[in-house]
C-alpha positions as CSV (number, residue, x, y, z in Angstrom):
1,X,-24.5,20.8,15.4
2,X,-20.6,21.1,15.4
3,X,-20.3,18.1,13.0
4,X,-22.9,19.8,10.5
5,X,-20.8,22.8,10.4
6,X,-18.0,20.7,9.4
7,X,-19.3,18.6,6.9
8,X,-20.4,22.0,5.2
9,X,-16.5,23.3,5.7
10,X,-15.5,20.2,4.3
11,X,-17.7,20.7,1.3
12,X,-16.7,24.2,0.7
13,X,-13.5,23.8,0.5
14,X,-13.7,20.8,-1.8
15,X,-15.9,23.0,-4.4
16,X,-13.7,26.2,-3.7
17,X,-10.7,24.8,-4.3
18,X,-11.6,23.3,-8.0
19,X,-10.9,19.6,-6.8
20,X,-12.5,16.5,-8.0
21,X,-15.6,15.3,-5.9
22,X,-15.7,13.0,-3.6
23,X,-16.9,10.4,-6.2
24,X,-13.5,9.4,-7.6
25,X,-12.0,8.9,-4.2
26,X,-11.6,5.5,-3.0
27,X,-14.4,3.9,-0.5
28,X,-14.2,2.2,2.7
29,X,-13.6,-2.0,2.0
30,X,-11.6,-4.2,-0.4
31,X,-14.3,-4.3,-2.9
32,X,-14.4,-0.3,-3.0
33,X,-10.8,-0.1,-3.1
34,X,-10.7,-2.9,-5.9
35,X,-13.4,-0.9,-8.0
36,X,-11.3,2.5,-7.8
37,X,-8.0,0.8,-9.0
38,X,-9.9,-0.4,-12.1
39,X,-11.5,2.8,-12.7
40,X,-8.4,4.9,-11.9
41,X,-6.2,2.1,-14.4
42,X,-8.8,3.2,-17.2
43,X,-8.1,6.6,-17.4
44,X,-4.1,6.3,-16.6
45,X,-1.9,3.2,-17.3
46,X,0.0,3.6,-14.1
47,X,1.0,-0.1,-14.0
48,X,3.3,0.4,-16.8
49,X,4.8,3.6,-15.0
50,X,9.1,2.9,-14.9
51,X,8.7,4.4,-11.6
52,X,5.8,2.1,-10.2
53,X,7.5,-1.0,-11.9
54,X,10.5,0.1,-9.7
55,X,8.4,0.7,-6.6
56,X,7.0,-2.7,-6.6
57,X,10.2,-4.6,-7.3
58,X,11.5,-2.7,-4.5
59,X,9.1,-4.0,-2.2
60,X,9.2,-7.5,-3.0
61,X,12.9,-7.6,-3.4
62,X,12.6,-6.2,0.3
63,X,10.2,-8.8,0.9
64,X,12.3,-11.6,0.0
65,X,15.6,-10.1,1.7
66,X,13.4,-10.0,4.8
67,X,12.6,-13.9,4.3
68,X,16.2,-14.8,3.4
69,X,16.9,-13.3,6.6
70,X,14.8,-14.3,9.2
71,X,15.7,-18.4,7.7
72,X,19.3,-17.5,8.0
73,X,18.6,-16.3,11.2
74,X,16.2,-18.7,12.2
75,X,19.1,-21.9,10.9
76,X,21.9,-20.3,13.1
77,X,19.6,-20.1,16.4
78,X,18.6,-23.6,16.1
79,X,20.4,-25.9,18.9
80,X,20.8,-29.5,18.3
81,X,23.1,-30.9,21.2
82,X,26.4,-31.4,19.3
83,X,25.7,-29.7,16.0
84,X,24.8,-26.3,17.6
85,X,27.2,-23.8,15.6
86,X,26.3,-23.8,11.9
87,X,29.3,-22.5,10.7
């Protein structure tokens, strides 16, 4: 009965607190997830945020300074009898 009693919490404090139901939150699985991001894009046109554009630039920027990396790394590791120093 303990997890009852919670689910009934939970839903109380959902409705007391004015938020949105639990109908505009995101569901378990890709598709879900997939489904929310296009309803959620509907209503706000977060893609063209400044502050998302810089988020995801970030993030691939870090992406490909990750990559750049590791090759660098990986070419200076690599041993090949007389040509073992890169440099």
């Amino acid at each position: 009965m303990p997890r009852v009693c919670c689910c009934h919490l939970e839903f109380a404090r959902v409705v007391l607190k004015c938020q949105s139901g639990w109908f505009f939150a995101p569901s378990f699985g890709v598709a879900a997830i997939f489904r929310f991001i296009l309803f959620f894009q509907g209503f706000h046109n977060w893609t063209l945020n400044p502050f998302h554009m810089m988020g995801v630039a970030g993030v691939l920027g870090a992406a490909l300074l990750c990559a750049i990396h590791g090759a660098t790394v990986e070419n200076t590791l690599f041993e090949d009898g007389d040509g073992a120093n890169t440099f």
